[in-house]
Structure formats: C-alpha cells, structure tokens
N, CA, C and O atoms as a Tinker XYZ file with bonds, in Angstrom:
   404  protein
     1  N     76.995000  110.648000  104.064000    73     2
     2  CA    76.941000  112.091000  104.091000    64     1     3
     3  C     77.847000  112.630000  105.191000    63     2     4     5
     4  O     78.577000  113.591000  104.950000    81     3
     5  N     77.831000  112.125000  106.232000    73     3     6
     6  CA    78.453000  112.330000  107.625000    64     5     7
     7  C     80.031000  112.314000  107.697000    63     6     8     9
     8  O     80.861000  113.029000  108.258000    81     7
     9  N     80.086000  111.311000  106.977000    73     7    10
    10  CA    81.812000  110.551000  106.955000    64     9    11
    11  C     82.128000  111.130000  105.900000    63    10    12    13
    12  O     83.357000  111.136000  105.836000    81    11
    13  N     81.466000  111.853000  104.626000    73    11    14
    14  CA    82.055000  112.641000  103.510000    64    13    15
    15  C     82.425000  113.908000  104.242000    63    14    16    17
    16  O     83.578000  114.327000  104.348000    81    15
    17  N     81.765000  114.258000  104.544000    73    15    18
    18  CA    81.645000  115.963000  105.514000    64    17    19
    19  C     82.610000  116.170000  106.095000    63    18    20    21
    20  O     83.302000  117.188000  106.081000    81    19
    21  N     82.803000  114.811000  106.903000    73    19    22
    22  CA    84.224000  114.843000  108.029000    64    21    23
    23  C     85.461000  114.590000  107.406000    63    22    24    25
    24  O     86.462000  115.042000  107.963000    81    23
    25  N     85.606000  113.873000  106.223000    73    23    26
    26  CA    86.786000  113.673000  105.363000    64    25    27
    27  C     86.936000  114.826000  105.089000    63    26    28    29
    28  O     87.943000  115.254000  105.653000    81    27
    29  N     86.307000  115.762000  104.342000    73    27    30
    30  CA    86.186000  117.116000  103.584000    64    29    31
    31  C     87.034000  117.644000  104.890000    63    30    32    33
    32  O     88.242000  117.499000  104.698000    81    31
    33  N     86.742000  118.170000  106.058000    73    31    34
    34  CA    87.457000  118.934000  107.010000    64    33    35
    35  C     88.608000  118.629000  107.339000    63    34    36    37
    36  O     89.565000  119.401000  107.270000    81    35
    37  N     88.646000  117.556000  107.705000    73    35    38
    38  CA    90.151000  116.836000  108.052000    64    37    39
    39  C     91.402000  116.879000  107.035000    63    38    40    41
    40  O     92.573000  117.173000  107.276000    81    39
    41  N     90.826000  116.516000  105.892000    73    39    42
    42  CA    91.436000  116.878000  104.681000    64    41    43
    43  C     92.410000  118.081000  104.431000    63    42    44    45
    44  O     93.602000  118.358000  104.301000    81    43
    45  N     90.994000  118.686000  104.449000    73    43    46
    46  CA    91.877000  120.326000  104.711000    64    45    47
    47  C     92.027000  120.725000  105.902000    63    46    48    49
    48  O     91.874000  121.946000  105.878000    81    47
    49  N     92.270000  120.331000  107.072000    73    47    50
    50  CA    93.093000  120.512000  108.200000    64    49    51
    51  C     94.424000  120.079000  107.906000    63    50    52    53
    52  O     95.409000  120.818000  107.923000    81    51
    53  N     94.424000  118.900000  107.644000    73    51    54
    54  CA    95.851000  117.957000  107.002000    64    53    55
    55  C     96.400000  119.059000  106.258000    63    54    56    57
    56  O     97.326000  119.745000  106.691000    81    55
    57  N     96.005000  119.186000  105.470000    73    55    58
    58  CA    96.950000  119.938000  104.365000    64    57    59
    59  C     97.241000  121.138000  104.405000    63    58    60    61
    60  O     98.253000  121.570000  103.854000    81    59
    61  N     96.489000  121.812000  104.998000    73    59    62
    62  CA    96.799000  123.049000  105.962000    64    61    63
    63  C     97.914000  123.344000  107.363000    63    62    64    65
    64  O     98.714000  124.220000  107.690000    81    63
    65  N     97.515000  122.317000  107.802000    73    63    66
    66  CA    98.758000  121.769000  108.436000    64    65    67
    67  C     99.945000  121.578000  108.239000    63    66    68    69
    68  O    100.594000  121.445000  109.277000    81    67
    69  N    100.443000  121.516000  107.406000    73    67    70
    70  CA   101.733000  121.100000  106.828000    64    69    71
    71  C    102.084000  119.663000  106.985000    63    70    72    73
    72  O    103.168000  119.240000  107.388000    81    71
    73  N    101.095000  118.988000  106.638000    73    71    74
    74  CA   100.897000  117.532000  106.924000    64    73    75
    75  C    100.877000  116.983000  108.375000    63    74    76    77
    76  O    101.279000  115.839000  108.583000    81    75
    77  N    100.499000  117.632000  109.211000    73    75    78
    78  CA   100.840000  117.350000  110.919000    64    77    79
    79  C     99.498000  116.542000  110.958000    63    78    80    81
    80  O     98.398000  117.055000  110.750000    81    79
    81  N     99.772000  114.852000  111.327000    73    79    82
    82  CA    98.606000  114.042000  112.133000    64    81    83
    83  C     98.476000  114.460000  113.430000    63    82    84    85
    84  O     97.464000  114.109000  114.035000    81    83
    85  N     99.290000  115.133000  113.976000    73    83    86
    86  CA    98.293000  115.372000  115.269000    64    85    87
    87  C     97.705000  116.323000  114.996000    63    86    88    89
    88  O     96.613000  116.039000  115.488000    81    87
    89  N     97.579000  117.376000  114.523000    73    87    90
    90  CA    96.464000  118.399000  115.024000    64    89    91
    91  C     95.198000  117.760000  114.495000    63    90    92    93
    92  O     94.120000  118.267000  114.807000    81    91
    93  N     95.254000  116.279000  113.425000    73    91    94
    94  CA    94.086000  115.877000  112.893000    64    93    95
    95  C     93.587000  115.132000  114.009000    63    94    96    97
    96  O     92.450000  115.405000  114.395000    81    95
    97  N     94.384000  114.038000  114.727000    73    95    98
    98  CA    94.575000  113.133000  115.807000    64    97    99
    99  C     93.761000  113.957000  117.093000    63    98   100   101
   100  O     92.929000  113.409000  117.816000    81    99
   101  N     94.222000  115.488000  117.215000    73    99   102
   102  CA    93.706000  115.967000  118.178000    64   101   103
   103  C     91.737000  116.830000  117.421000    63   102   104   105
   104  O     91.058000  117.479000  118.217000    81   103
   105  N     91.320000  116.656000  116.192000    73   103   106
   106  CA    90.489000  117.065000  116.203000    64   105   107
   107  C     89.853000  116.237000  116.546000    63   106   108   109
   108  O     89.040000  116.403000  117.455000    81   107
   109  N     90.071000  114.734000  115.745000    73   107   110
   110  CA    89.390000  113.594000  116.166000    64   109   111
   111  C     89.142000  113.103000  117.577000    63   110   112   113
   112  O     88.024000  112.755000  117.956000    81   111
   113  N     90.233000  113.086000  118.350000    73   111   114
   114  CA    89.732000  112.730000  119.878000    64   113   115
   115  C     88.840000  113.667000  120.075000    63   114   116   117
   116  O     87.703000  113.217000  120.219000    81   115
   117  N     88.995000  115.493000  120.173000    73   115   118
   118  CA    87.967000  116.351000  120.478000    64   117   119
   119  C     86.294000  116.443000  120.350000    63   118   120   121
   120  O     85.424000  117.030000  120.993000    81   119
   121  N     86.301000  115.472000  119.075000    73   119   122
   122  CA    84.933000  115.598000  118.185000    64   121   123
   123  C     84.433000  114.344000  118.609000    63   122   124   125
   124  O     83.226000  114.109000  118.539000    81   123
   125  N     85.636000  113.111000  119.253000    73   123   126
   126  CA    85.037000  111.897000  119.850000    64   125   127
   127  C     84.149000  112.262000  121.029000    63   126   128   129
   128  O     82.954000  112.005000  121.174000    81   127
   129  N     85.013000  112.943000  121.879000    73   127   130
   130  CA    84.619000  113.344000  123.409000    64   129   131
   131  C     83.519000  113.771000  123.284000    63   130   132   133
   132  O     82.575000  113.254000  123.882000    81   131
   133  N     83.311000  115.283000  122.116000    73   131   134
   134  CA    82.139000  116.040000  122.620000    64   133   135
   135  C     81.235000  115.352000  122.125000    63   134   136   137
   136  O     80.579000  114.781000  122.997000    81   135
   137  N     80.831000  115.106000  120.868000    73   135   138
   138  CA    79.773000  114.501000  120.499000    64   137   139
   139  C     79.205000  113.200000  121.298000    63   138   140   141
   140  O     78.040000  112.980000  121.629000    81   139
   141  N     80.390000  112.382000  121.516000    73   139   142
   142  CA    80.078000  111.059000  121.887000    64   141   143
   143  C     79.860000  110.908000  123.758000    63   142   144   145
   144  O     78.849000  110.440000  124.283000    81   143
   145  N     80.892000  111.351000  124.392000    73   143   146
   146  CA    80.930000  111.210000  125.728000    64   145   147
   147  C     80.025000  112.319000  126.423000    63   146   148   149
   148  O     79.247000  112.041000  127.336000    81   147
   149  N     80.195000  113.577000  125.918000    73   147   150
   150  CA    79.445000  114.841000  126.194000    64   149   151
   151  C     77.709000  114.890000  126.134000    63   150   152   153
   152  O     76.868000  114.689000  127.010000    81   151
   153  N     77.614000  115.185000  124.949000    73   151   154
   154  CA    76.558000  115.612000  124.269000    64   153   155
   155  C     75.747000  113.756000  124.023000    63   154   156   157
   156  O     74.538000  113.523000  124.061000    81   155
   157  N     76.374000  113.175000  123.892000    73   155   158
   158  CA    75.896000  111.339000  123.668000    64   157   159
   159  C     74.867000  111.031000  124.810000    63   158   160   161
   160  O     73.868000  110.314000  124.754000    81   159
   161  N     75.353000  111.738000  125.837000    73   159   162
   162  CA    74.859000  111.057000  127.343000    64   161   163
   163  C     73.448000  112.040000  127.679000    63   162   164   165
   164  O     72.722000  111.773000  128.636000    81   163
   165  N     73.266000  112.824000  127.056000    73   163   166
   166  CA    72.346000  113.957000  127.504000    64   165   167
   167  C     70.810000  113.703000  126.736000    63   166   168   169
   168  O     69.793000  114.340000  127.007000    81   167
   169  N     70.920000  112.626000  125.730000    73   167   170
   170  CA    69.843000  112.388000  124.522000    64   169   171
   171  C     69.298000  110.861000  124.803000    63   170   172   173
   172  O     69.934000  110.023000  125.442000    81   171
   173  N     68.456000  110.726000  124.416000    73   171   174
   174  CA    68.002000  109.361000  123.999000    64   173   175
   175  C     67.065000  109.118000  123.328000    63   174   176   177
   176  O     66.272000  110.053000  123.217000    81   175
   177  N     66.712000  107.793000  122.581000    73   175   178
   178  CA    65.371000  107.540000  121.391000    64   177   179
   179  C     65.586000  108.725000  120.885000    63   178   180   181
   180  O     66.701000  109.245000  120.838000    81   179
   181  N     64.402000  109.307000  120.416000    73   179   182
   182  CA    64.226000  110.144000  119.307000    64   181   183
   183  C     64.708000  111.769000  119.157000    63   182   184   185
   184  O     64.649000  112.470000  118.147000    81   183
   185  N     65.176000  112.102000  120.427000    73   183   186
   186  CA    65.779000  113.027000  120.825000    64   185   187
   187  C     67.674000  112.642000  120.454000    63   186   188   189
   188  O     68.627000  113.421000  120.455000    81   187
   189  N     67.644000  111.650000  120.268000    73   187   190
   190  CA    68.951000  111.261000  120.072000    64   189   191
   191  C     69.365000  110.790000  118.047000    63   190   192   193
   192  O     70.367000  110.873000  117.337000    81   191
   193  N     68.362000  110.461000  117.910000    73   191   194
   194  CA    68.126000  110.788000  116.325000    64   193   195
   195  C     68.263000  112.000000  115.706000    63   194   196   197
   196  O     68.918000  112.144000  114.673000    81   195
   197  N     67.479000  113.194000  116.475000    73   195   198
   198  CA    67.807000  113.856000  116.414000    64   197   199
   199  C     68.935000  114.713000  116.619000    63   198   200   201
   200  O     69.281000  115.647000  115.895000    81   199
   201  N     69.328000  114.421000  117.385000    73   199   202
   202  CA    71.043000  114.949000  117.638000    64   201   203
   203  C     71.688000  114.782000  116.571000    63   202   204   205
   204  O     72.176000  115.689000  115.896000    81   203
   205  N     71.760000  113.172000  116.253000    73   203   206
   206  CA    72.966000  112.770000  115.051000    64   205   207
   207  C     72.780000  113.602000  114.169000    63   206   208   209
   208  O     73.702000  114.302000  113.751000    81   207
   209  N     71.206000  113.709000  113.591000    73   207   210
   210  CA    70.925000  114.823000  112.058000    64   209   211
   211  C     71.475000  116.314000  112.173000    63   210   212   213
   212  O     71.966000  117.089000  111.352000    81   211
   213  N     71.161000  116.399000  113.657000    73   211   214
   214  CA    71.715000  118.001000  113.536000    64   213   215
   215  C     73.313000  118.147000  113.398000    63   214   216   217
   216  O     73.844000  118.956000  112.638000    81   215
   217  N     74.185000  117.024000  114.454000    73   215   218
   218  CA    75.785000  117.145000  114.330000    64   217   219
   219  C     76.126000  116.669000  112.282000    63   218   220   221
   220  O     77.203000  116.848000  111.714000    81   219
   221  N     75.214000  116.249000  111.816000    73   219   222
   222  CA    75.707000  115.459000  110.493000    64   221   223
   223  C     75.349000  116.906000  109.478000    63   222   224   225
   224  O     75.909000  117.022000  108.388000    81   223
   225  N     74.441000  117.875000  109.946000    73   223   226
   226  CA    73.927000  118.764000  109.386000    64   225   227
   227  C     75.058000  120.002000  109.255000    63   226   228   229
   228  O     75.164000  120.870000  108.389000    81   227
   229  N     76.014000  119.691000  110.687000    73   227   230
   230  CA    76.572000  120.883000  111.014000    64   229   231
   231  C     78.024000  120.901000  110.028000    63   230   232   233
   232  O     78.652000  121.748000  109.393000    81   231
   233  N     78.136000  119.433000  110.321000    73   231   234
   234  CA    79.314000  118.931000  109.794000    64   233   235
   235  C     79.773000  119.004000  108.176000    63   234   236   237
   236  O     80.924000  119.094000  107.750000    81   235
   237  N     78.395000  118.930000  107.329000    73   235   238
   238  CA    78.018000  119.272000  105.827000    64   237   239
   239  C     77.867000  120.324000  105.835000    63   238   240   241
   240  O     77.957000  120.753000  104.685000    81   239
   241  N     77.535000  121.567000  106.995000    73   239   242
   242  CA    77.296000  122.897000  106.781000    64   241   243
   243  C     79.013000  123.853000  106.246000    63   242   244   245
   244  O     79.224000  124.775000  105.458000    81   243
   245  N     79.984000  122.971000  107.223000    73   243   246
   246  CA    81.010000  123.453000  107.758000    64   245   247
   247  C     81.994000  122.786000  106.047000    63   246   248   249
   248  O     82.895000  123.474000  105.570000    81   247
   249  N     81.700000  121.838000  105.596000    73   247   250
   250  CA    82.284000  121.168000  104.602000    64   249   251
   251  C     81.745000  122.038000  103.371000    63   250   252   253
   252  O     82.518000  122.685000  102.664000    81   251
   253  N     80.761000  122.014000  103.226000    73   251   254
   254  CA    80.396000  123.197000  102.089000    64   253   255
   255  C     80.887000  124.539000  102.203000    63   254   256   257
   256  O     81.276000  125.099000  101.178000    81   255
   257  N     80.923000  125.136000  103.307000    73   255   258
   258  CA    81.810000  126.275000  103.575000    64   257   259
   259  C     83.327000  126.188000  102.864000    63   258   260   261
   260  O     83.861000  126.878000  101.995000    81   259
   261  N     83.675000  125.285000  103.457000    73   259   262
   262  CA    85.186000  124.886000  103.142000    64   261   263
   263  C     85.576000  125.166000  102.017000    63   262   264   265
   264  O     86.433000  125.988000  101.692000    81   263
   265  N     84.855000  124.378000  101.280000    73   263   266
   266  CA    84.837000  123.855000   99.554000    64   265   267
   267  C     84.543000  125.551000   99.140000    63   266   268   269
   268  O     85.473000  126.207000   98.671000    81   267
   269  N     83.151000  126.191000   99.362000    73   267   270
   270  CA    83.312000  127.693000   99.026000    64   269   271
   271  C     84.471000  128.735000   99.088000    63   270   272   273
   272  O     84.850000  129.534000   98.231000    81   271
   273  N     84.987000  128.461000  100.524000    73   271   274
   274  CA    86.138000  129.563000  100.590000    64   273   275
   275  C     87.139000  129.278000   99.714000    63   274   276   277
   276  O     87.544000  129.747000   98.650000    81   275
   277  N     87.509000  128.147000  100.639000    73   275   278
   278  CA    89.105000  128.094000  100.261000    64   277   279
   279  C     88.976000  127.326000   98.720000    63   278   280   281
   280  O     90.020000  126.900000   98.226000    81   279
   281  N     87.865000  127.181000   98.078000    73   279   282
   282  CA    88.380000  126.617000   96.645000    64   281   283
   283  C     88.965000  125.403000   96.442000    63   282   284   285
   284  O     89.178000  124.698000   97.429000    81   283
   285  N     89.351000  124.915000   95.048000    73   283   286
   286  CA    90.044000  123.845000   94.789000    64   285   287
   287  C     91.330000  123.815000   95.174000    63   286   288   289
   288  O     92.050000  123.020000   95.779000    81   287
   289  N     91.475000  125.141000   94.553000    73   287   290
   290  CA    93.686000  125.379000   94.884000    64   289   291
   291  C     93.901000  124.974000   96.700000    63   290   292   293
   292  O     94.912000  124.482000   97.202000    81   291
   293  N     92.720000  125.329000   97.355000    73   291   294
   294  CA    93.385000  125.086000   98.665000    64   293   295
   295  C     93.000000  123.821000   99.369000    63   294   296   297
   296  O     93.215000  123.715000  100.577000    81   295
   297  N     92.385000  122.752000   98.608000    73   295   298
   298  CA    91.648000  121.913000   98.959000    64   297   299
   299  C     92.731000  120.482000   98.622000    63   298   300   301
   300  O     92.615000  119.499000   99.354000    81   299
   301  N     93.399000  120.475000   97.875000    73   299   302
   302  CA    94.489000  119.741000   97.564000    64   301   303
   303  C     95.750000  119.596000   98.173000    63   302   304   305
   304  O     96.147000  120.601000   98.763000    81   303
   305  N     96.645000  118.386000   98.187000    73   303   306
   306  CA    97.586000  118.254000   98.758000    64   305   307
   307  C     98.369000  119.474000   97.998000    63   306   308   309
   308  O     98.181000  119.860000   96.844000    81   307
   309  N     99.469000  120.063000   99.138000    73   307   310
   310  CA   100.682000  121.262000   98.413000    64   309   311
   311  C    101.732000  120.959000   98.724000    63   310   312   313
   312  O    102.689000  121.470000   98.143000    81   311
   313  N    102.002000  119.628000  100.183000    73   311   314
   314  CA   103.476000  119.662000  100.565000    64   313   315
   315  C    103.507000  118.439000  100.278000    63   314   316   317
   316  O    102.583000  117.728000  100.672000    81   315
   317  N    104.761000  117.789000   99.387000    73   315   318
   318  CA   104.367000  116.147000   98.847000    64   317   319
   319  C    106.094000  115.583000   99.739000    63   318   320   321
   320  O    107.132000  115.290000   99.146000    81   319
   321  N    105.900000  115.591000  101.041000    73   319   322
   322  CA   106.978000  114.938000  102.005000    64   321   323
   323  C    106.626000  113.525000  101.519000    63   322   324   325
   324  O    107.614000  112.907000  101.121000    81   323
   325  N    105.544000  112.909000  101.459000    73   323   326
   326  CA   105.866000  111.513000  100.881000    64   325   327
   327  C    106.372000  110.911000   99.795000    63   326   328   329
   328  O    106.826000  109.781000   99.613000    81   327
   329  N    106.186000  112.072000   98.934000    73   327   330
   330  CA   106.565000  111.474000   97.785000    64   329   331
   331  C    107.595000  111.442000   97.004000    63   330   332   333
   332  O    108.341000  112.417000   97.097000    81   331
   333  N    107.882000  110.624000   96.252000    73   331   334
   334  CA   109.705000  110.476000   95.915000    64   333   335
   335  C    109.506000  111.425000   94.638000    63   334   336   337
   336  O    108.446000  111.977000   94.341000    81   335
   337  N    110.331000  111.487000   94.159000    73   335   338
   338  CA   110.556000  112.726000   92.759000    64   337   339
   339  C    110.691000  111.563000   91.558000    63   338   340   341
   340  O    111.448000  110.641000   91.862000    81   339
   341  N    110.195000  111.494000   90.515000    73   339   342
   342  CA   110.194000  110.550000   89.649000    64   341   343
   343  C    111.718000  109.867000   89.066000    63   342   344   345
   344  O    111.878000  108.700000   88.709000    81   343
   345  N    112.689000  110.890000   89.088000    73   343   346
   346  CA   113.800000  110.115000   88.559000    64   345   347
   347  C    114.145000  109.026000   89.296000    63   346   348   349
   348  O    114.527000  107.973000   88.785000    81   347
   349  N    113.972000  109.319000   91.140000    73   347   350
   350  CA   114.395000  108.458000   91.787000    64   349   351
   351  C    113.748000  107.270000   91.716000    63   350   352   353
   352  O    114.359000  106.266000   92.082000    81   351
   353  N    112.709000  107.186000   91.346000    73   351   354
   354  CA   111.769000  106.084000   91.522000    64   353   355
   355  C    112.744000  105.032000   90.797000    63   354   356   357
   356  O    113.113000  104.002000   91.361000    81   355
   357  N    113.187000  105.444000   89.286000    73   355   358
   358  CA   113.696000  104.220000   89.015000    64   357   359
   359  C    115.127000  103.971000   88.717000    63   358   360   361
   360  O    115.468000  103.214000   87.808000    81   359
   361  N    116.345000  104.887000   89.815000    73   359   362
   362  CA   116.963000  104.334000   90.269000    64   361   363
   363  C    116.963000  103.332000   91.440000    63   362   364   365
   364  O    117.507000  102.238000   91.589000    81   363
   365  N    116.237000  104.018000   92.148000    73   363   366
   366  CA   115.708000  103.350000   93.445000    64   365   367
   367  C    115.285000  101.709000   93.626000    63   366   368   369
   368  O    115.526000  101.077000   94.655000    81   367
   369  N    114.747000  101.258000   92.674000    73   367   370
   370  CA   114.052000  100.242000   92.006000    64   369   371
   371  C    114.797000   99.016000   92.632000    63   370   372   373
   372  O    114.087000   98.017000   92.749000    81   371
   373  N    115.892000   98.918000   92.992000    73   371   374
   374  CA   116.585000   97.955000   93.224000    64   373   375
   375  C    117.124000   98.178000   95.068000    63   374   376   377
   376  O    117.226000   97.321000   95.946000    81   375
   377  N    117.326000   99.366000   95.112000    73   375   378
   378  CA   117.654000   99.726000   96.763000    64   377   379
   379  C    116.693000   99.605000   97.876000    63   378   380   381
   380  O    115.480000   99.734000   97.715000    81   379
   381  N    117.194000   99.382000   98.880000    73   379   382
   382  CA   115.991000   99.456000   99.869000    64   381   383
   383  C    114.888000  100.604000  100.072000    63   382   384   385
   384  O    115.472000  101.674000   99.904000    81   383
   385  N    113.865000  100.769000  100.293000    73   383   386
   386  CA   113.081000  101.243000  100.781000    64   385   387
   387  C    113.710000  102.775000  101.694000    63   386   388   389
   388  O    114.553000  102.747000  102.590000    81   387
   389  N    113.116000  103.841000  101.227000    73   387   390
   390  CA   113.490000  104.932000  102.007000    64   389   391
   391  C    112.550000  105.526000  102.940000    63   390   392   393
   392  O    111.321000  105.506000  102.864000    81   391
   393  N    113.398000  106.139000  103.968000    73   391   394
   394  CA   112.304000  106.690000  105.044000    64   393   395
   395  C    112.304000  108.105000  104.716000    63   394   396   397
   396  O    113.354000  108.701000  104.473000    81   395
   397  N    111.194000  108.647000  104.701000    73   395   398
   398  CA   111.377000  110.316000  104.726000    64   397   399
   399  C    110.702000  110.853000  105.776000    63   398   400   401
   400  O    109.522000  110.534000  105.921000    81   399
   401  N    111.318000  111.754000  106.687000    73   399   402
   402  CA   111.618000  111.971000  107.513000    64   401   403
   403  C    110.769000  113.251000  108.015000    63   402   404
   404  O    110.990000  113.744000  109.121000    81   403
C-alpha cells in the first residue's frame, strides 16, 4: 500500500518534471530524513506502529488526490527523451548503441 502510494507521487513528480531525477532524488532524500531520522527517533513500540500507519495513510491520502486531480492524461509519461522513434529502431539494428542526451 505504502510503496504503491509513493510510486503514484514520484511518478507524477517525474513526469511533471520534465523527466528531472533530481527533483525525484531530492524528494526521496527529504522523505528519508524526515520520516526516518526526524520523526523515526521521537516514537517507539506501539507509538511507532503507529506512526508508520499514519505516514502510509498520508501518503495514500496524497496519491488518491493525485489520481483525482490531475487525471489519467496527466498521470502518464508526455516527454519520451528515451525513446527512439520507430523507423530508427530498425535501421539502427546493426549500429552501436545511442546515447540521448
């Protein structure tokens, strides 16, 4: 549930982004720190069970949002920098490997 929630956001951070890993790179360290180093150290036993349900709660709150607003159209890849254009594929077939940039 937790790790779906967080794919769902990142997802559409990514792609919102204009494909930029860092601003994903930088949500992830952010969400490491607070949850884990921050907020991690302040709980324990069952008070700390509790924590996880509520951050996993917030995280599915924020992912269902997502999916509401912005819809399917905005939920999908739009900028395809990786991907080659089909004719090339099979000239290409025989050439080295391309970098895109």
């Amino acid at each position: 549930m937790l790790v779906t929630a967080v794919a769902i956001v990142f997802t559409w951070v990514f792609n919102n982004a204009s494909g930029s890993v860092l601003i994903v790179m930088l949500m992830h360290a952010m969400n490491n720190t607070i949850s884990g180093s921050f907020f991690g150290q302040m709980f324990s036993g069952a008070d700390s069970l509790s924590q996880s349900w509520l951050l996993a709660a917030l995280w599915c709150a924020v992912a269902i949002v997502l999916v509401v607003v912005a819809g399917p159209e905005h939920l999908s890849r739009k900028h395809h920098k990786q991907e080659e254009e089909p004719a090339q594929q099979a000239t290409d077939a025989t050439a080295a490997p391309r970098v895109v940039v």
